[in-house]
C-alpha positions as YAML, in Angstrom:
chain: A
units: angstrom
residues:
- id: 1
  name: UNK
  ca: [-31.35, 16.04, -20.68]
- id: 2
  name: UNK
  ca: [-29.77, 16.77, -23.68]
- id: 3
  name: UNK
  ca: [-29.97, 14.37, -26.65]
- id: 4
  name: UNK
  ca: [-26.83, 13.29, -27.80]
- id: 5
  name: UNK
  ca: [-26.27, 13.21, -31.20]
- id: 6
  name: UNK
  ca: [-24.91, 9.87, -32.96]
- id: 7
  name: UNK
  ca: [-22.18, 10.49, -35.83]
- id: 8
  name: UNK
  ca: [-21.99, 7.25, -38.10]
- id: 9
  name: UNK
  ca: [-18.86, 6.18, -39.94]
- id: 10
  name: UNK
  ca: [-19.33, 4.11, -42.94]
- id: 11
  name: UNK
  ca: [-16.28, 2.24, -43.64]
- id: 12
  name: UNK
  ca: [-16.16, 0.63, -47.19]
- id: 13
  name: UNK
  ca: [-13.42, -1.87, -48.25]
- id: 14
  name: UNK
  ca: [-11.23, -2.46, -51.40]
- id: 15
  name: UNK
  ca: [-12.43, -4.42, -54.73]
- id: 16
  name: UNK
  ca: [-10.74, -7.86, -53.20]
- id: 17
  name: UNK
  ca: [-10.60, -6.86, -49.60]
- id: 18
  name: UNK
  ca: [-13.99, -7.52, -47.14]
- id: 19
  name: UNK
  ca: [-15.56, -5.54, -43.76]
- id: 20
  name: UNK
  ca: [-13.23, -7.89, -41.95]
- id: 21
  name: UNK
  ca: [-10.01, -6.61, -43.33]
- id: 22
  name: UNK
  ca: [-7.09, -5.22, -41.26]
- id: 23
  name: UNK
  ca: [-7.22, -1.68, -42.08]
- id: 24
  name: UNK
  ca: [-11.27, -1.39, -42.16]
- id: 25
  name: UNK
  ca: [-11.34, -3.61, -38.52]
- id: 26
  name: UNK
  ca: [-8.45, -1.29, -37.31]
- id: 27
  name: UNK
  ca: [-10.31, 2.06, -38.43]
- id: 28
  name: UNK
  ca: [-13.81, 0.26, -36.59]
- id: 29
  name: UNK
  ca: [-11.91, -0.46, -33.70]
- id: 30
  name: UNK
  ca: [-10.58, 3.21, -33.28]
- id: 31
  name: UNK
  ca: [-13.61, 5.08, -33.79]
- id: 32
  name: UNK
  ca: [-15.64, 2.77, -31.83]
- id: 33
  name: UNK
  ca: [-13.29, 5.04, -29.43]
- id: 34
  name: UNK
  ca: [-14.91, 7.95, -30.11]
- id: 35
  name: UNK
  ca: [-17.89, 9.42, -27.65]
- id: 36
  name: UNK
  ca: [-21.41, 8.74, -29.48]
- id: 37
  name: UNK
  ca: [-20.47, 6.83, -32.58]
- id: 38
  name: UNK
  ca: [-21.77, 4.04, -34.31]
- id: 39
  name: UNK
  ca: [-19.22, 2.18, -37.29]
- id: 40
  name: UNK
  ca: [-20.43, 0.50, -39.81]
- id: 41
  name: UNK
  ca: [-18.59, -1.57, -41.94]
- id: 42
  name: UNK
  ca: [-20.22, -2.21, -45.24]
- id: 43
  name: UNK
  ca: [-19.95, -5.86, -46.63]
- id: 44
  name: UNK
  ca: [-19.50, -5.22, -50.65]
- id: 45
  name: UNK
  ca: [-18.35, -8.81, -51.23]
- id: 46
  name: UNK
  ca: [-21.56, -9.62, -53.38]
- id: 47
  name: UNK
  ca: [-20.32, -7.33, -56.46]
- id: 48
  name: UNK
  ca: [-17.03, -6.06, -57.68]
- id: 49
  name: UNK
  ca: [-19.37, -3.11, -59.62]
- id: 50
  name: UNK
  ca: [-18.43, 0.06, -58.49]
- id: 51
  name: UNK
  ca: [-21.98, 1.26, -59.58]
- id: 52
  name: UNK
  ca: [-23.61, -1.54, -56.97]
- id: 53
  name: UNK
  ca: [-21.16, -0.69, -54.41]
- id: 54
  name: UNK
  ca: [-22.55, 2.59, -54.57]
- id: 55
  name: UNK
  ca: [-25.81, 1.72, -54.33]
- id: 56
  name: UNK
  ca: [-25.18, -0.80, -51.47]
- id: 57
  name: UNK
  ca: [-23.44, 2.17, -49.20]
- id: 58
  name: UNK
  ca: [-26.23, 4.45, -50.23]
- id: 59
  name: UNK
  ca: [-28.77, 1.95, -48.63]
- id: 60
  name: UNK
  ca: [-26.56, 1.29, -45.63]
- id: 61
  name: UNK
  ca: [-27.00, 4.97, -45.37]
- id: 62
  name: UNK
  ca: [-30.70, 4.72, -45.66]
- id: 63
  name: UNK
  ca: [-31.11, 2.35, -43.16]
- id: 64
  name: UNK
  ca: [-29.33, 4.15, -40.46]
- id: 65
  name: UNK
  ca: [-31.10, 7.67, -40.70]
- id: 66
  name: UNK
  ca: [-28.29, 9.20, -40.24]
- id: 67
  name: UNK
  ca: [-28.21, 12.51, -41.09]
- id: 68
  name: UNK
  ca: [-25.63, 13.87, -43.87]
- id: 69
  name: UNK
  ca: [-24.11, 16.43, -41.37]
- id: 70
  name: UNK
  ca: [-23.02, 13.44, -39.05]
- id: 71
  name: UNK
  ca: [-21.93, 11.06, -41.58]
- id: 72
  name: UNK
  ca: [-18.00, 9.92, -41.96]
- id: 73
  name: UNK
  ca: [-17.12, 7.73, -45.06]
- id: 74
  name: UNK
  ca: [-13.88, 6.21, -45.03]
- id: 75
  name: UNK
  ca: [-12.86, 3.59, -47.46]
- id: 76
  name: UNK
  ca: [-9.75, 2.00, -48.90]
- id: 77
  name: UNK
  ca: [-9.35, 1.68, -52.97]
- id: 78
  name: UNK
  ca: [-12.50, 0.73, -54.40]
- id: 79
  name: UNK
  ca: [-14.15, 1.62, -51.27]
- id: 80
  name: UNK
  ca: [-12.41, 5.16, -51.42]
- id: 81
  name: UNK
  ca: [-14.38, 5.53, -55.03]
- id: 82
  name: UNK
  ca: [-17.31, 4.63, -53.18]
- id: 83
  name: UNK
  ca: [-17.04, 6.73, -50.41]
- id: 84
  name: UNK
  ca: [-15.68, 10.30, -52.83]
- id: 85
  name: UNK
  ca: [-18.83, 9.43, -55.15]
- id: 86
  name: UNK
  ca: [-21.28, 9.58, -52.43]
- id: 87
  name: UNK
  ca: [-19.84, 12.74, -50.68]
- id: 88
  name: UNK
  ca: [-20.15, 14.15, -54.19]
- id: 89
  name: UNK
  ca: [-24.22, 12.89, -54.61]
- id: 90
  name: UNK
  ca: [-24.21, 13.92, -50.55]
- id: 91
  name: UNK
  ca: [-22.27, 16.17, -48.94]
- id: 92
  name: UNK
  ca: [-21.17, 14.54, -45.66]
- id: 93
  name: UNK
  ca: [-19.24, 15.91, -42.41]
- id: 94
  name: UNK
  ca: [-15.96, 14.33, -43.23]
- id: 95
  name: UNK
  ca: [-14.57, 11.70, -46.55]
- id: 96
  name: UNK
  ca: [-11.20, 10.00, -45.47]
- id: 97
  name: UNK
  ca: [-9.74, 8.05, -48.19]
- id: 98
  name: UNK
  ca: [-7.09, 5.29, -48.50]
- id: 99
  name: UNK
  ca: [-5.50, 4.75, -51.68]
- id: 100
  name: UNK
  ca: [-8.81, 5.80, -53.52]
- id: 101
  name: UNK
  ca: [-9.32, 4.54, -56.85]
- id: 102
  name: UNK
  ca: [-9.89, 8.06, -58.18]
- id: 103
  name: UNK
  ca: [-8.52, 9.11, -61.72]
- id: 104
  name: UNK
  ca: [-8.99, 5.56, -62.68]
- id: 105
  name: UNK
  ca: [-10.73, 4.68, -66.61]
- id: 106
  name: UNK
  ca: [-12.57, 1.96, -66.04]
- id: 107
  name: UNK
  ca: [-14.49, 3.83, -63.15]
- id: 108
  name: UNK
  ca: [-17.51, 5.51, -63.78]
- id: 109
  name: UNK
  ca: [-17.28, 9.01, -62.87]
- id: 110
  name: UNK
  ca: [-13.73, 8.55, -61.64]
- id: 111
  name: UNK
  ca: [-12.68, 12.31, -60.96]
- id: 112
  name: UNK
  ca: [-15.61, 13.11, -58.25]
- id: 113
  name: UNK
  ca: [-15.77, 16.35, -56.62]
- id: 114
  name: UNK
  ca: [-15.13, 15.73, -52.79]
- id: 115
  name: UNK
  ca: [-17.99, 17.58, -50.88]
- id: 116
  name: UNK
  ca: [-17.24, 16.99, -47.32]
- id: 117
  name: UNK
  ca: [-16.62, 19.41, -44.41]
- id: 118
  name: UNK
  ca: [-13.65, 17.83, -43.39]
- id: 119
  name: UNK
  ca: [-11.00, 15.64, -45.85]
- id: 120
  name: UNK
  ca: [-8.13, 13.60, -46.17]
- id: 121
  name: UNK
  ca: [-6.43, 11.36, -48.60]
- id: 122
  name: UNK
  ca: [-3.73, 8.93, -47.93]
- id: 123
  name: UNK
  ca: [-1.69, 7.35, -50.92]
- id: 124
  name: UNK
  ca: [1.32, 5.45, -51.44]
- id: 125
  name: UNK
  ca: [4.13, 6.13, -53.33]
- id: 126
  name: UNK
  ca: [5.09, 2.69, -54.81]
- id: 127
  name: UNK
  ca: [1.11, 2.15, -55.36]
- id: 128
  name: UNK
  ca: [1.20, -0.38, -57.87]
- id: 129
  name: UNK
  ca: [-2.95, -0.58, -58.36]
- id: 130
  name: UNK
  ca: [-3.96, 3.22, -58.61]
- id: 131
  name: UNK
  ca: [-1.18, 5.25, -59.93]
- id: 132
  name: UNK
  ca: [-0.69, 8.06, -56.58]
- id: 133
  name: UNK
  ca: [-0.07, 10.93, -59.67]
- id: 134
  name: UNK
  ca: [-3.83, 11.12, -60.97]
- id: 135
  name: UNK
  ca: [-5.12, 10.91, -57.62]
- id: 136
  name: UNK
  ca: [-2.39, 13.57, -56.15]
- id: 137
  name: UNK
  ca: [-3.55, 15.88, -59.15]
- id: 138
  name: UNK
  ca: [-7.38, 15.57, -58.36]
- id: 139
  name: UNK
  ca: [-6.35, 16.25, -54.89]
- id: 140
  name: UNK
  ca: [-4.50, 19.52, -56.20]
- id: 141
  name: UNK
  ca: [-7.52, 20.34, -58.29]
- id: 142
  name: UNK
  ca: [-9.93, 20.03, -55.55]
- id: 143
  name: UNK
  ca: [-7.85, 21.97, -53.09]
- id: 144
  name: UNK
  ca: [-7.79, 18.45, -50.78]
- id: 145
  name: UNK
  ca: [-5.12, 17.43, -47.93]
- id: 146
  name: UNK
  ca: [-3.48, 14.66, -49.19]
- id: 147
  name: UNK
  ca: [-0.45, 12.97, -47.43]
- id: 148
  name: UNK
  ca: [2.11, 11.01, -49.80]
- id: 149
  name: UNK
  ca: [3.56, 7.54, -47.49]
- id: 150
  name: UNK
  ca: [6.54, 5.35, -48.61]
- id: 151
  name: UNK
  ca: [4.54, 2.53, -49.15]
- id: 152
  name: UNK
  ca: [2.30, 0.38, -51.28]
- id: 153
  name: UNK
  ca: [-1.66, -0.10, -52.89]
- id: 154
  name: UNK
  ca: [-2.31, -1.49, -49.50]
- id: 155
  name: UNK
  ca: [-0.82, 0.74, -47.30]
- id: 156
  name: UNK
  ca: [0.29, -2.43, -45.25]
- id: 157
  name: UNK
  ca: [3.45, -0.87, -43.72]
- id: 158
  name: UNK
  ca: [1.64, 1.94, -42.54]
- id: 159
  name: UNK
  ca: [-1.44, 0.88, -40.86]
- id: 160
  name: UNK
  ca: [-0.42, 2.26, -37.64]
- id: 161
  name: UNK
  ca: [0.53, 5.95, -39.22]
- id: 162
  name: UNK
  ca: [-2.96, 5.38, -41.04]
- id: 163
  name: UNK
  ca: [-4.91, 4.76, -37.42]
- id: 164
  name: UNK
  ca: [-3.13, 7.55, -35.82]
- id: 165
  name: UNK
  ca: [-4.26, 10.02, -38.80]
- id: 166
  name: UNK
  ca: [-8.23, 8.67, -38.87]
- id: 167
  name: UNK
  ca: [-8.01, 9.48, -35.12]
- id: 168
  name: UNK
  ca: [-6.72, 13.39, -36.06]
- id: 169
  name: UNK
  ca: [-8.98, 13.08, -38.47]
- id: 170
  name: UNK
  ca: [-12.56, 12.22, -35.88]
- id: 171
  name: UNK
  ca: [-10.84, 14.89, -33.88]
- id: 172
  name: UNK
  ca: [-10.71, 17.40, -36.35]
- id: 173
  name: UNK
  ca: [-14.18, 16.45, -37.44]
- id: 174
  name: UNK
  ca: [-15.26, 17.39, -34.00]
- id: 175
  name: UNK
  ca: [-15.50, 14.49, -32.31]
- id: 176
  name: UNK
  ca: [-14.54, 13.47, -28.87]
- id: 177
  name: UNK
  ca: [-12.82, 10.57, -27.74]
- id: 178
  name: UNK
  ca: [-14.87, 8.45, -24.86]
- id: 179
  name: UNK
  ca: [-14.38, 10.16, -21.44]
- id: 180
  name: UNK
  ca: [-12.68, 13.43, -23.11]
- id: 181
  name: UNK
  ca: [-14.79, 16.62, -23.45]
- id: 182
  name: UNK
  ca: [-17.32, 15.23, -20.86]
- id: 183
  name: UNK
  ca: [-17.66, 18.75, -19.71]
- id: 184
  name: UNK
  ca: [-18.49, 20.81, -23.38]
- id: 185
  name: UNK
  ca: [-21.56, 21.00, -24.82]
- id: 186
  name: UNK
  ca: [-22.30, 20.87, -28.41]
...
């Protein structure tokens, strides 16, 4: 019997957001669709530091065992930081990020370099919170797909254009959807 191996997703929310918002339950949701995946949403609520918020998905990381090459970060502003700061302390299988708060002053080490197999940013236009130009130029800089949506920080008009790209995304990354690929080995 061959062991199968488990790819976690770490999913890491905004600075006033929580685990339980929208887009972080709708990107838990999907990839809880995946074959031989286990989501985790990290709960940051207890400090608006970017520098603890680090340290908190670095121990969520910890706890799991999960090996870099089958780790997914995806996070949404703050949480984006988060997630491009790890891949760039630990390279990781894939980074996808939601209106990262890259490019940013206040953040430590806001210009990270992305080191994950497989990336994607999504940005809005009319983001109001983190300007889209300084994260669209890192992005250019770092050779990184990036896709530009007619919408806001939150990306609240787009949530279902967002699920439908994290699900490209997981498939790109290699992974299977439950049921699909039964029949290839890896």
């Amino acid at each position: 019997m061959v062991k199968q191996t488990i790819t976690h997703i770490f999913l890491s929310h905004g600075l006033e957001s929580g685990p339980g918002s929208t887009k972080i339950q709708a990107l838990k949701m999907l990839a809880e669709t995946f074959d031989n995946v286990q989501a985790h949403a990290i709960d940051h609520r207890s400090s608006k530091d970017p520098a603890v918020r680090l340290a908190q998905m670095q121990d969520a990381i910890a706890a799991s065992g999960a090996d870099a090459d089958n780790i997914i970060l995806a996070g949404s502003s703050m949480g984006g930081w988060v997630c491009a700061q790890t891949s760039a302390q630990t390279p990781v299988l894939g980074c996808f990020l939601l209106a990262p708060a890259l490019a940013m002053p206040a953040y430590p080490q806001s210009s990270p370099h992305i080191r994950a197999q497989h990336v994607q940013i999504i940005h809005g236009w009319d983001d109001d919170v983190v300007p889209p130009l300084p994260v669209m130029e890192l992005a250019r800089q770092q050779a990184l797909p990036a896709l530009m949506l007619p919408d806001g920080h939150r990306l609240g008009n787009s949530l279902d254009r967002v699920t439908e790209e994290f699900g490209m995304f997981l498939s790109r990354a290699g992974i299977h959807i439950k049921g699909a690929g039964q029949k290839q080995s890896k």
